[in-house]
LORO-916729 format. One line per 10 residues: for each residue x, y, z of N, C-alpha, C, O. Coordinates in steps of 0.05 Angstrom, whole numbers, plus 5000, padded with zeros to 4 digits. Example, Ala and Ser with C-alpha at 12.3 -4.5 7.8 and 13.67 -1.06 7.14 Angstrom:
5264/4886/5156/5246/4910/5156/5264/4934/5156/5285/4934/5169  5257/4955/5142/5273/4979/5143/5258/5001/5157/5268/5023/5161
END
This chain:
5017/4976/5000/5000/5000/5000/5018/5025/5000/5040/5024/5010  5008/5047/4989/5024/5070/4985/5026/5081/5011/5017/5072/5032  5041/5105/5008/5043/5125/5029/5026/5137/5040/5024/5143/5064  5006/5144/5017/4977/5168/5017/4961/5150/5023/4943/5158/5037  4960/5125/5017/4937/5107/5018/4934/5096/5047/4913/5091/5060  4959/5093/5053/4960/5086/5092/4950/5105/5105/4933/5100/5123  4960/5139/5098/4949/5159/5113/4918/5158/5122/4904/5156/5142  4916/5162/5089/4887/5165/5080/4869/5148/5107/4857/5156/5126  4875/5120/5096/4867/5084/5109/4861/5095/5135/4838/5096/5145  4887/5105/5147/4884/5101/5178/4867/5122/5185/4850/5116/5202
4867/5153/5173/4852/5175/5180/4820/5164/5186/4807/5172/5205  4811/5146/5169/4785/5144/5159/4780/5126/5186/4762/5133/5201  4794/5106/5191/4789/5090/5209/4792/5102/5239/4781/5089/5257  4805/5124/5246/4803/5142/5267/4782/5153/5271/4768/5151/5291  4776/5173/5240/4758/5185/5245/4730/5171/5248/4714/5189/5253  4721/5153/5248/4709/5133/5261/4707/5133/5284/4692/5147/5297  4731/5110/5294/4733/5117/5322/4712/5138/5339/4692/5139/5353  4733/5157/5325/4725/5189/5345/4699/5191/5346/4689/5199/5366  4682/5183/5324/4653/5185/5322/4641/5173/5343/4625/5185/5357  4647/5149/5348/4635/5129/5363/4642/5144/5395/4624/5148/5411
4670/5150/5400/4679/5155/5419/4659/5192/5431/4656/5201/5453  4653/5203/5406/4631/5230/5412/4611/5214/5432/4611/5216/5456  4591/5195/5413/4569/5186/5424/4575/5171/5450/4554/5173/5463  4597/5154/5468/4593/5150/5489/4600/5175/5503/4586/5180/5522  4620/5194/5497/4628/5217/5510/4600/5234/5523/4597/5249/5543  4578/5224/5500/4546/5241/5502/4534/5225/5517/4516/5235/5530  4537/5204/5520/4525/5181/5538/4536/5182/5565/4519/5181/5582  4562/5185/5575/4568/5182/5604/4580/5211/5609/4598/5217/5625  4568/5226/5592/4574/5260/5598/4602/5259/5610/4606/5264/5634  4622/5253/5591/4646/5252/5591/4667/5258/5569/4673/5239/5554
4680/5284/5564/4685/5287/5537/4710/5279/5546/4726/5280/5528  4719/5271/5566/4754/5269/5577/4759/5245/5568/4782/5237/5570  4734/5225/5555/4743/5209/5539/4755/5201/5510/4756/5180/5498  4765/5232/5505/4772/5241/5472/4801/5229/5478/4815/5213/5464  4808/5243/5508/4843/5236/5506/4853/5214/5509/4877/5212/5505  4836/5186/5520/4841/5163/5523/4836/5147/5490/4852/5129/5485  4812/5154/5466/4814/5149/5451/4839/5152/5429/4846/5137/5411  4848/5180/5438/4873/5203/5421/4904/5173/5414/4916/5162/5396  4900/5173/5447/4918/5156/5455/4920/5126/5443/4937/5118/5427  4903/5113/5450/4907/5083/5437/4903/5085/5406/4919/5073/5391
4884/5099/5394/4874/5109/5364/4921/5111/5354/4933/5101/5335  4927/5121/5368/4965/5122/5354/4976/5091/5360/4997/5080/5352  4963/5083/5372/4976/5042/5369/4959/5036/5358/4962/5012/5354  4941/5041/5350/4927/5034/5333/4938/5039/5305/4936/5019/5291  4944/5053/5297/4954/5062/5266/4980/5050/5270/4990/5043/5248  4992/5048/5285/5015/5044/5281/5007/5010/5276/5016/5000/5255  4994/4997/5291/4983/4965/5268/4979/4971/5249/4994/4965/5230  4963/4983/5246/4947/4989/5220/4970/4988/5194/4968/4971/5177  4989/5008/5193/5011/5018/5180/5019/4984/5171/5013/4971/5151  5039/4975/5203/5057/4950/5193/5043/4932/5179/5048/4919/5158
5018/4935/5200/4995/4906/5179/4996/4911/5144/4990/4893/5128  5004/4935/5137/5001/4944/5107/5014/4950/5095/5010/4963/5074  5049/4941/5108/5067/4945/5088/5086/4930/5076/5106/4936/5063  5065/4894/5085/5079/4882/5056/5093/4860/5071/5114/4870/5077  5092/4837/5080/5115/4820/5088/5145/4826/5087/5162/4828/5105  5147/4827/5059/5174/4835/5050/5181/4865/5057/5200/4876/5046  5170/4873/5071/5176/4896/5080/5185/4906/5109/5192/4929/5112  5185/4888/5130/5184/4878/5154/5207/4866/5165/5215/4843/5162  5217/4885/5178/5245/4874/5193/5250/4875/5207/5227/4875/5215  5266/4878/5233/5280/4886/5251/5272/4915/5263/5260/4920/5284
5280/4930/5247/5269/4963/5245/5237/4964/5247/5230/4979/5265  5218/4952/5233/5191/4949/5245/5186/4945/5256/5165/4955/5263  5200/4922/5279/5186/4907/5296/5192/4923/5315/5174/4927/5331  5215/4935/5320/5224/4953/5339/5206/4979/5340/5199/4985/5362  5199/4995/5321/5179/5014/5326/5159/5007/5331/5148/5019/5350  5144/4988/5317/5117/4974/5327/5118/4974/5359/5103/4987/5374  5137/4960/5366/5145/4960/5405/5136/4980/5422/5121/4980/5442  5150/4999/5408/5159/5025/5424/5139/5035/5424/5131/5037/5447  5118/5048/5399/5097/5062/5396/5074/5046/5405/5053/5060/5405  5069/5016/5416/5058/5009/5420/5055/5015/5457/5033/5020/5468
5082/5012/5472/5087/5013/5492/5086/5040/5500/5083/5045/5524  5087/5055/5487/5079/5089/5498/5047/5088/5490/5031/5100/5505  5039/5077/5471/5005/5081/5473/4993/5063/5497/4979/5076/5512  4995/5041/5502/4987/5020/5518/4987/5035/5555/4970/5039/5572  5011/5040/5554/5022/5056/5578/5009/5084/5582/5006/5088/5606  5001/5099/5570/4990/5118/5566/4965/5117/5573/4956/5127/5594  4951/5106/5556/4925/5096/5546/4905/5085/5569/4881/5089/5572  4927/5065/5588/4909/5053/5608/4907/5071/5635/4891/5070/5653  4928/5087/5630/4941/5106/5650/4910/5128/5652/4895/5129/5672  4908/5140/5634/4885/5158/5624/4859/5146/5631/4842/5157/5645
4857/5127/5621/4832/5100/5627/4817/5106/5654/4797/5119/5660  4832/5095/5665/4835/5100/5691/4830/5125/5714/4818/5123/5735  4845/5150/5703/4843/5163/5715/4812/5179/5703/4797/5192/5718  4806/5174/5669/4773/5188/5668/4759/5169/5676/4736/5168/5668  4764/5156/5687/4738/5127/5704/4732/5136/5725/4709/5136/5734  4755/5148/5738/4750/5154/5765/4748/5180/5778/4738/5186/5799  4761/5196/5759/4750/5223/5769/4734/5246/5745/4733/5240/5722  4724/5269/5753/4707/5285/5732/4719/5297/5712/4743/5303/5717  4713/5301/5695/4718/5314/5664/4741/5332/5673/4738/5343/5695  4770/5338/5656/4788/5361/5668/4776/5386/5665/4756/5391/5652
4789/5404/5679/4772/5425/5672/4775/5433/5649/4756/5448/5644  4791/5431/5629/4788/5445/5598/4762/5436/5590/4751/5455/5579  4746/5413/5592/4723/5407/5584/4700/5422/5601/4681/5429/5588  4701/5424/5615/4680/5433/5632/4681/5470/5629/4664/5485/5639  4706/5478/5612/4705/5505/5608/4695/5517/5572/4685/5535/5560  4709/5487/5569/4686/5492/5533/4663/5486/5533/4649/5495/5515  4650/5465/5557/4618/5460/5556/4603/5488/5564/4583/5496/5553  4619/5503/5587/4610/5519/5587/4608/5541/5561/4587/5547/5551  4626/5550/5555/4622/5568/5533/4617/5563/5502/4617/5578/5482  4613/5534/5507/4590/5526/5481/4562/5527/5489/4547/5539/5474
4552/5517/5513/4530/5518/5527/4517/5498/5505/4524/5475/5499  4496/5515/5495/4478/5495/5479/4469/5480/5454/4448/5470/5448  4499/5482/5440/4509/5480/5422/4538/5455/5420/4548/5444/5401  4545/5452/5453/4567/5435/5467/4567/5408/5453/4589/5400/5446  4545/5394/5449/4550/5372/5433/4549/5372/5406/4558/5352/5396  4542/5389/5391/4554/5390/5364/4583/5398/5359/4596/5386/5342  4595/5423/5379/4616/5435/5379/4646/5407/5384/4667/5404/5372  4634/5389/5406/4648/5369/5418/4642/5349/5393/4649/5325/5397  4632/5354/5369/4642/5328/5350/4658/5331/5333/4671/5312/5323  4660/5365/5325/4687/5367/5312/4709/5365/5325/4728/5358/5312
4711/5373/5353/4732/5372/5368/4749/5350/5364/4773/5349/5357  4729/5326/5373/4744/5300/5370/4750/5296/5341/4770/5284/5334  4734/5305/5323/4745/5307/5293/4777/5311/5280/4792/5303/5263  4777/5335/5309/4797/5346/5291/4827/5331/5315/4850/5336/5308  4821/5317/5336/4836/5298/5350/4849/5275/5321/4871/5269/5311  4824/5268/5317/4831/5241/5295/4848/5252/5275/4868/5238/5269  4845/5286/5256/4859/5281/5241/4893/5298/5263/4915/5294/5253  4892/5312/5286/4914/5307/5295/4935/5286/5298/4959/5289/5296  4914/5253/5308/4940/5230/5311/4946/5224/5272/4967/5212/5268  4936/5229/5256/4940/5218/5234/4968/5239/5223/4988/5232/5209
4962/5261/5232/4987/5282/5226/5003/5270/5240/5019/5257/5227  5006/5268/5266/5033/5255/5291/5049/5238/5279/5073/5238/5273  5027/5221/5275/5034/5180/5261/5053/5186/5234/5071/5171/5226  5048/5206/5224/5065/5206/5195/5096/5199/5203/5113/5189/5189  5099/5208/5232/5128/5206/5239/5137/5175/5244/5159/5166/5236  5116/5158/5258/5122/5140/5258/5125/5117/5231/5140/5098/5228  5101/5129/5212/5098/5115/5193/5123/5117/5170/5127/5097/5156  5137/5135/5169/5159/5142/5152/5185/5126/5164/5199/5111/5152  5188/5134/5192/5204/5101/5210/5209/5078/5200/5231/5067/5195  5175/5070/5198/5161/5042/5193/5172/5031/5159/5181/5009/5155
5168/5048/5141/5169/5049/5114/5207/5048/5111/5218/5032/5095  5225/5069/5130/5256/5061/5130/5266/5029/5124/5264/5012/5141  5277/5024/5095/5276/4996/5085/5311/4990/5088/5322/4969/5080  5327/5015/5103/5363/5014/5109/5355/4993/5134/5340/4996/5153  5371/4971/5127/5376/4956/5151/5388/4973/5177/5401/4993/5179  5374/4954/5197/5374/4963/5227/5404/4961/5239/5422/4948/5228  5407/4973/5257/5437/4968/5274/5451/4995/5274/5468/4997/5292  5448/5014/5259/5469/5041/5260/5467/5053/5287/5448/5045/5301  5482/5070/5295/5481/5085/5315/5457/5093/5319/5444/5090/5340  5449/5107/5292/5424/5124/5307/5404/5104/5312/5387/5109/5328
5403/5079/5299/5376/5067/5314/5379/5060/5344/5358/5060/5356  5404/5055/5358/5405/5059/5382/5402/5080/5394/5394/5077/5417  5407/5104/5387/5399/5127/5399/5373/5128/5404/5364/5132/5426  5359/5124/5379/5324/5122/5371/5313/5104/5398/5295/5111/5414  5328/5077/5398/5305/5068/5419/5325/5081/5447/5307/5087/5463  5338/5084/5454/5344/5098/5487/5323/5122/5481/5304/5124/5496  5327/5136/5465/5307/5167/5473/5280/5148/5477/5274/5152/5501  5262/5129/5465/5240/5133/5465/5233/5112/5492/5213/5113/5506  5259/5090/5495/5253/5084/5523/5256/5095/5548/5242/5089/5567  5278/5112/5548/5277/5132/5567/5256/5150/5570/5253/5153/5594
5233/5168/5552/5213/5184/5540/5191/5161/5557/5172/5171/5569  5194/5140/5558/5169/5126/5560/5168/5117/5594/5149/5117/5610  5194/5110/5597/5194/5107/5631/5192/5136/5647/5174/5139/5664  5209/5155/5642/5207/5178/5654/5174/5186/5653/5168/5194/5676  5152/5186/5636/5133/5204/5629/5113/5181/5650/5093/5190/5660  5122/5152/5656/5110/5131/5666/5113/5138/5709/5098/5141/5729  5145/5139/5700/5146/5144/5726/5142/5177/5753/5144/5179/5778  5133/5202/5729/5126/5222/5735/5099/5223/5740/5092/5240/5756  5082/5209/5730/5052/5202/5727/5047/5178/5750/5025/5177/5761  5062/5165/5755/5057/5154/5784/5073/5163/5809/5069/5149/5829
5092/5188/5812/5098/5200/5832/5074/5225/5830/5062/5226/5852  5069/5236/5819/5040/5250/5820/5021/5240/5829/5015/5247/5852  5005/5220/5815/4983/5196/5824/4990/5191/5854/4969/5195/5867  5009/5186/5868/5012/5176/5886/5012/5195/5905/4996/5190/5924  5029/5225/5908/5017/5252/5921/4992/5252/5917/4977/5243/5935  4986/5259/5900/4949/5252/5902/4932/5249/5923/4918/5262/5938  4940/5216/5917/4926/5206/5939/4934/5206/5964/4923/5186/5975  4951/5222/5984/4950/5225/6011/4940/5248/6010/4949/5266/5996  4917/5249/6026/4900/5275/6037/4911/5288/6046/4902/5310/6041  4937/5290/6063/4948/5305/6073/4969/5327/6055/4983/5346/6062
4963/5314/6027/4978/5341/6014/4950/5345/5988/4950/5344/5963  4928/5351/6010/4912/5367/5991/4911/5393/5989/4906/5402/6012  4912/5407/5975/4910/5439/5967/4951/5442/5971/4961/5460/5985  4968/5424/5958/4997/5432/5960/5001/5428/5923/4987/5424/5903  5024/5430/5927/5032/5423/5906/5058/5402/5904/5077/5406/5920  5058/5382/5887/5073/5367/5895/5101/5374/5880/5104/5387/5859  5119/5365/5896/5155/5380/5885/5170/5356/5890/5193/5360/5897  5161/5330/5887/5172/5294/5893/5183/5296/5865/5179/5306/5843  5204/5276/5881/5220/5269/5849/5215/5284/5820/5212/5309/5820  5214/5275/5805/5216/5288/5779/5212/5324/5778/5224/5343/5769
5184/5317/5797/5160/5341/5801/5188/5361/5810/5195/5377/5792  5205/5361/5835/5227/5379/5835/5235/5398/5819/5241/5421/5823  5237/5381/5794/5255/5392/5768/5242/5403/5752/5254/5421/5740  5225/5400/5746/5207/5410/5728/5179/5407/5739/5169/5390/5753  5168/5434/5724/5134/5434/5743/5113/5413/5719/5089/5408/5724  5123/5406/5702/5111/5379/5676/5133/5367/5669/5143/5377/5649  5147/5349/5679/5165/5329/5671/5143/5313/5649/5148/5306/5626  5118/5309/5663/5109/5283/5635/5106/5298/5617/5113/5285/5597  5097/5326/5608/5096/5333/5585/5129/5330/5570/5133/5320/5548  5149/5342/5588/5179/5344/5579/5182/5311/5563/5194/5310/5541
5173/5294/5572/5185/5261/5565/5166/5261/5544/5176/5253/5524  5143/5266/5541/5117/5260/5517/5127/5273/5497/5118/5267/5474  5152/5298/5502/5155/5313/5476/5179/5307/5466/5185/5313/5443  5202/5289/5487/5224/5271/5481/5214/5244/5464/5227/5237/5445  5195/5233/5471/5189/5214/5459/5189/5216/5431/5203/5199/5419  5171/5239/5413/5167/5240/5391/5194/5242/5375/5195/5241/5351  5222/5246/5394/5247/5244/5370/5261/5232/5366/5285/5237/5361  5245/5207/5370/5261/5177/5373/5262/5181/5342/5282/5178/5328  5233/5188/5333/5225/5169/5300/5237/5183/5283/5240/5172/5261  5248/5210/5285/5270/5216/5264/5296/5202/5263/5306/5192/5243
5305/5201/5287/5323/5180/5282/5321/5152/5282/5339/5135/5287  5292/5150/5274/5294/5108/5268/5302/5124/5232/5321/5115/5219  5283/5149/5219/5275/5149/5192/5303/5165/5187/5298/5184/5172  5323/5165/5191/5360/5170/5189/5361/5159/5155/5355/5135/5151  5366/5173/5136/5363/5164/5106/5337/5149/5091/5334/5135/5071  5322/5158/5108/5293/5160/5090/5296/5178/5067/5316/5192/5063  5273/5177/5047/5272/5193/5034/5257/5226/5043/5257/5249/5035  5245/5208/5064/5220/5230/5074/5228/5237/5102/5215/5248/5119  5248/5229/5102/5269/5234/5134/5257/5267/5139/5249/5267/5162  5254/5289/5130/5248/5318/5135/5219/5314/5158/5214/5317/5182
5211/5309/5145/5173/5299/5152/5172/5288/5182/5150/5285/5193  5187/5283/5191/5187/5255/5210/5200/5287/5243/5198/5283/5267  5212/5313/5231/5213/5334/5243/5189/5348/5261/5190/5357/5284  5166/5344/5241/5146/5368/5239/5136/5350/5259/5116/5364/5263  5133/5328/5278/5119/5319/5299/5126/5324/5323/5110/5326/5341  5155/5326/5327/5163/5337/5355/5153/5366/5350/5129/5373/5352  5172/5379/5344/5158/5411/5335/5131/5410/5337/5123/5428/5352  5111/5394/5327/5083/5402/5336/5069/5399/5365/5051/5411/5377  5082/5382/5369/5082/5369/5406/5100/5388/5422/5089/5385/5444  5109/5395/5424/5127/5428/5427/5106/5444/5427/5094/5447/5449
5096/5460/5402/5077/5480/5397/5047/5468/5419/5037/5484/5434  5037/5446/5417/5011/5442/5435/5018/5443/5465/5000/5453/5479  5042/5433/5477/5054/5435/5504/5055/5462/5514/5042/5470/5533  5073/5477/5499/5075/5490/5500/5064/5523/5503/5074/5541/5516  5041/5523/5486/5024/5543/5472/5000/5543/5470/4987/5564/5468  4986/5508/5468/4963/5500/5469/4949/5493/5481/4933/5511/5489  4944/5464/5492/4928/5446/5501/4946/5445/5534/4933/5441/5554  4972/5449/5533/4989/5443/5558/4991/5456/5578/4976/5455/5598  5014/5473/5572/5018/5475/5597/5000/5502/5608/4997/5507/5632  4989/5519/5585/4981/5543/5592/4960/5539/5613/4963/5549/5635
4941/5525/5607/4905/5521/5622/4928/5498/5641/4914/5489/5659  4949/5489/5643/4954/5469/5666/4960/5493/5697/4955/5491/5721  4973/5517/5681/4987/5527/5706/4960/5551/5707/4958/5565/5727  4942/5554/5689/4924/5564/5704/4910/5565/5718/4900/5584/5731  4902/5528/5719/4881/5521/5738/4893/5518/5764/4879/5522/5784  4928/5510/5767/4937/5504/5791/4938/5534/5805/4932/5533/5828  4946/5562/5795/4952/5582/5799/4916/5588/5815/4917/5606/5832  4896/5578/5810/4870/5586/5813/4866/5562/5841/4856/5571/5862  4871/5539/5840/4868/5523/5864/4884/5522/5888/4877/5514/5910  4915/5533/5880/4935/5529/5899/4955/5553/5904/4977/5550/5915
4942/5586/5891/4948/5607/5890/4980/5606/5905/4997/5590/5898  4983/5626/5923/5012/5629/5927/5034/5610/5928/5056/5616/5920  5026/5583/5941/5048/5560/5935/5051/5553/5905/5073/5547/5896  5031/5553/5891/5041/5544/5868/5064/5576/5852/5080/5577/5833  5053/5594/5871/5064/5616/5861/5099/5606/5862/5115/5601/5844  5100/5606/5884/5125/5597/5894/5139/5574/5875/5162/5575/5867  5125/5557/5871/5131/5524/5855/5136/5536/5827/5145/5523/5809  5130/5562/5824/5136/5577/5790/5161/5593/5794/5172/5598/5773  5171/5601/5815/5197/5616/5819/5215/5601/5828/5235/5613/5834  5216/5572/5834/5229/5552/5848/5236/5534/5822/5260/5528/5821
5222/5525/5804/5226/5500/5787/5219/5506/5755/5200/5517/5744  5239/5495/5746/5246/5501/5712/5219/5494/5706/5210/5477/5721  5203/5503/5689/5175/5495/5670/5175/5479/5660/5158/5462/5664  5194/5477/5639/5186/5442/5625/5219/5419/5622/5221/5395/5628  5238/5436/5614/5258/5421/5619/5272/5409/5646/5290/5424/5653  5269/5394/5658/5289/5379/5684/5310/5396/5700/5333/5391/5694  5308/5415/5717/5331/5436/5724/5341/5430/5751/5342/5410/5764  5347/5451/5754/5358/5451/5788/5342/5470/5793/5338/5489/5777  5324/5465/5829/5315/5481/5834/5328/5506/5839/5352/5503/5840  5320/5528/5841/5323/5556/5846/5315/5569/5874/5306/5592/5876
5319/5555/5892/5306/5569/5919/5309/5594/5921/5289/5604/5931  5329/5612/5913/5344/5635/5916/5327/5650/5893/5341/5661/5876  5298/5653/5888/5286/5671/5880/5264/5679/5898/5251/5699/5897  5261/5653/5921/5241/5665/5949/5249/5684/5965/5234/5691/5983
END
């Protein structure tokens, strides 16, 4: 199958998904179920892809990204699961229901619309990886998988030193500064946006090696600017006012630093 035709393939089959995933979102008045679909819907294509590129096309180098993108979606995926099972909509949702009001469930079907064709833009990175037909073993494919296994434990193990502050009552209304949290006030975003630059260096003499760029850089731009960290430090700045004030003059934003006590 071609290049366009996998895109195409997988978009269609997302955008699906997402459809289905609107109507339970309208059923258990839960749209926080876009980001658990977002999530597995990218191991998902990433089958999709290998399943369609041919026996003879399948090596070493596939099976290895198949792995990896499978184990950051899986990991992810159940992680999210979980946490919209058990607690209410984040607030980004509960601030567009509001200012869609009565219009919220039509508004919330493009949304996830435009989720589906987001992972199909992402996936191109992996898919150009996948399609790399240079036998496996060079440096950079070892580089490729340390970044994306490192990317995948770090973003694993920041998401359960959080989870786990959490849950003692006794640091409710704080902010947590445990391990990772120290160094940065979003280590899991920092590792989610390490992750994406494994797949330029699996696609190292591709033809389409350029392409395989534009996904970190866009995971950058949404962390950064978008969906991340902006509405993250505004809602904490609104629940946990002057300490978190403090936790913003104390700790690097997104890259891993040394704290800074010496701005209190």
């Amino acid at each position: 199958m071609s290049l366009t035709w996998q895109i195409f393939g997988g978009y269609l089959l997302v955008a699906i998904a997402m459809a289905l995933a609107w109507l339970r979102a309208i059923q258990i008045n839960k749209a926080g179920i876009v980001d658990v679909v977002w999530t597995f819907a990218l191991g998902f294509l990433a089958l999709f892809y290998f399943a369609t590129l041919g026996t003879e096309n399948i090596g070493a180098r596939q099976w290895i990204v198949l792995a990896l993108v499978m184990a950051w979606s899986l990991r992810l995926g159940f992680y999210l699961h979980r946490r919209v099972g058990s607690e209410s909509d984040d607030s980004r949702y509960h601030t567009l229901k509001e200012h869609w009001k009565g219009i919220a469930n039509i508004k919330f079907f493009t949304f996830f619309q435009l989720q589906a064709v987001a992972d199909s833009f992402l996936s191109i990175a992996f898919l150009i990886a996948l399609r790399n037909n240079v036998p496996f073993g060079s440096v950079w494919d070892w580089i490729a998988i340390l970044i994306a296994v490192t990317a995948v434990v770090g973003e694993g193990v920041a998401d359960r030193q959080l989870k786990r502050f959490k849950a003692n009552p006794a640091n409710a209304g704080k902010t947590c500064r445990e391990g990772l949290w120290r160094y940065s006030r979003h280590p899991n975003y920092f590792f989610e946006w390490v992750y994406w630059w494994s797949f330029p260096f699996f696609a190292i003499h591709s033809d389409w090696f350029w392409i395989t760029l534009l996904s970190p850089l866009a995971m950058l731009l949404l962390v950064l600017k978008v969906t991340g960290i902006p509405h993250t430090e505004r809602q904490a700045l609104k629940r946990r006012g002057e300490d978190y004030r403090r936790y913003q003059n104390e700790t690097s934003p997104f890259i891993p630093w040394f704290t800074n006590t010496s701005k209190n």
